[in-house]
C-alpha positions as CSV (number, residue, x, y, z in Angstrom):
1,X,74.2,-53.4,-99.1
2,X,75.8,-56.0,-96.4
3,X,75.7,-54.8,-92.7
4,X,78.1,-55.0,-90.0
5,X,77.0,-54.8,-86.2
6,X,79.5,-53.5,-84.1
7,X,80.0,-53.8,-80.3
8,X,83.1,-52.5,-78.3
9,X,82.9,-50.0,-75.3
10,X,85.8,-47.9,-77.0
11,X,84.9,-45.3,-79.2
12,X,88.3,-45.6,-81.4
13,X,87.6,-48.7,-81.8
14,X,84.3,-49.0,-83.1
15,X,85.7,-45.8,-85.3
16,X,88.2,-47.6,-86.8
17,X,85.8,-50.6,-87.2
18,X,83.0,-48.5,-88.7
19,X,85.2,-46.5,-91.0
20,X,86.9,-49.3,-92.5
21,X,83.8,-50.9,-93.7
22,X,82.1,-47.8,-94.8
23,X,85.2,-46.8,-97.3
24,X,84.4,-50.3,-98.9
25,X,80.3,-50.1,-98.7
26,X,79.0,-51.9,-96.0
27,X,76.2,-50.4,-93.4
28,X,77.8,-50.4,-90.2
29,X,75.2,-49.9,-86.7
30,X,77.9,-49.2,-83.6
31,X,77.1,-49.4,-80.0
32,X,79.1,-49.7,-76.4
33,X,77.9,-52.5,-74.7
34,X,76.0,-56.6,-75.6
35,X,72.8,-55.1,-74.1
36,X,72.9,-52.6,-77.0
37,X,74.0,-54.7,-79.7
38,X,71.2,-57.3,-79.0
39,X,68.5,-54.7,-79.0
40,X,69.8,-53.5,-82.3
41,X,70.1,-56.8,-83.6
42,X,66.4,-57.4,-82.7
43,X,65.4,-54.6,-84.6
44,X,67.7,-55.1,-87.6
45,X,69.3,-58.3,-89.0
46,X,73.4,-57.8,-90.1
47,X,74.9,-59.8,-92.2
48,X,78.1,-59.7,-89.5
49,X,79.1,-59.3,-86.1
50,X,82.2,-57.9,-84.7
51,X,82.1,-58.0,-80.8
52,X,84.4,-57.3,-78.1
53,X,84.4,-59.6,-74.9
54,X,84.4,-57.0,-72.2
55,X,82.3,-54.3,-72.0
56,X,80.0,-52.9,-69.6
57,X,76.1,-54.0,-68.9
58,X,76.5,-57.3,-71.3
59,X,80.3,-58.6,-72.3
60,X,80.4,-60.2,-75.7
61,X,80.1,-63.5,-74.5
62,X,76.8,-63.2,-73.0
63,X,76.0,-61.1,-76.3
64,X,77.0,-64.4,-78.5
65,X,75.0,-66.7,-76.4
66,X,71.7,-64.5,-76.6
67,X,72.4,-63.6,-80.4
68,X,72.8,-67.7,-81.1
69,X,69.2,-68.0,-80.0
70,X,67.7,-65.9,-82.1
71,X,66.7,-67.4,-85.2
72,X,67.9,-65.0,-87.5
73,X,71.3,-64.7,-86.1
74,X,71.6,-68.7,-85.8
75,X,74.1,-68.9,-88.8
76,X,75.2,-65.3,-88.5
77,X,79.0,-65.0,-88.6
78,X,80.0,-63.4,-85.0
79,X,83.6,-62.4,-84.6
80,X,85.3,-61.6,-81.4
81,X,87.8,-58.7,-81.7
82,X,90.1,-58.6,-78.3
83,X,93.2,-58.7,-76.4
84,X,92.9,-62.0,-74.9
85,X,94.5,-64.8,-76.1
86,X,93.8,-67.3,-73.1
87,X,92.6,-70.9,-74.1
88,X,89.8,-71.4,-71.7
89,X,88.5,-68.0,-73.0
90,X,88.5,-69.2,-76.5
91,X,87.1,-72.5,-75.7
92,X,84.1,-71.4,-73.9
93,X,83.6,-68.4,-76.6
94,X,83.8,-71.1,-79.2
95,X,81.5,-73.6,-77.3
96,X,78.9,-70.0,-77.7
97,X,78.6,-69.9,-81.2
98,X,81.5,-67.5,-81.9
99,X,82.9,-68.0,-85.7
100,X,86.3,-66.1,-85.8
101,X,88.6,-64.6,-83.2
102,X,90.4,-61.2,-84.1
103,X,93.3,-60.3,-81.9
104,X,93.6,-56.1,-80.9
105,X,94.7,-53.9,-82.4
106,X,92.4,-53.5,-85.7
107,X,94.7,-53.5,-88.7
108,X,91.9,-52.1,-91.2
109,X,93.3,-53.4,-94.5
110,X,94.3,-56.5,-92.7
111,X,91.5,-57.2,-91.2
112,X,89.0,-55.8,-93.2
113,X,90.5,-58.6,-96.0
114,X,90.2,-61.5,-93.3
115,X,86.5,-61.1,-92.7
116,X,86.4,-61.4,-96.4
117,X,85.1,-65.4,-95.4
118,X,82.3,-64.3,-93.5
119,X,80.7,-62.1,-95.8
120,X,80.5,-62.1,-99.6
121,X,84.0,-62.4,-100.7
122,X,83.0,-60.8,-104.5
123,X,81.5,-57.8,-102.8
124,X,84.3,-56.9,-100.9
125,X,87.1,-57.4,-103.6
126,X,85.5,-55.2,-105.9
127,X,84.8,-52.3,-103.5
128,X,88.4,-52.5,-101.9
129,X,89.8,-52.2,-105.5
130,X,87.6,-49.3,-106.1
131,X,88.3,-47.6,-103.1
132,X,91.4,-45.2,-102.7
133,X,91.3,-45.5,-98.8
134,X,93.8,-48.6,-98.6
């Protein structure tokens, strides 16, 4: 089963996040803030990461940086899910390692599709045809 790694400080949001994957089979582990994530990333590899860039204790970026250097998360796909859309932002979130940018709000079909090339694309197909949630 492919796992998703999800860090945003709103609880809707990591909702949404985490029940659009579920409906289509993925593990999902959710938690508030970078500091969490990377401690739950030290304890379990995921086969994703869908971050938000500010949140309290650790922001996303900081989260990238320190994920990037951890061997197993090296070639990780890490997505940024926010409402910026400022250029320096996404160059110096780019320059950390980041591998996708996803503007608010979460569409789930929409962007549960477009993550489709980070992760298995097969795996994904045939659970959103078989599920009856989209």
């Amino acid at each position: 089963m492919k796992s998703i790694l999800i860090a945003d400080d709103s609880l809707a949001i990591r909702e949404a996040i985490s029940n659009s994957f579920k409906k289509v089979g993925f593990s999902v582990s959710e938690t508030c803030n970078g500091e969490e994530a990377l401690d739950t990333a030290r304890k379990k590899h995921h086969d994703l990461v869908i971050t938000d860039l500010h949140m309290p204790v650790m922001g996303g970026l900081t989260l990238i940086r320190h994920l990037r250097k951890l061997p197993s998360y090296n070639c990780t796909p890490i997505l940024v899910l926010t409402v910026e859309n400022l250029t320096k932002l996404k160059d110096d979130v780019k320059a950390a390692g980041v591998s996708g940018w996803i503007v608010k709000p979460f569409i789930p079909k929409r962007h549960v599709q477009a993550i489709c090339k980070f992760i298995d694309r097969q795996y994904l197909a045939v659970n959103m045809k078989e599920s009856n949630h989209f």
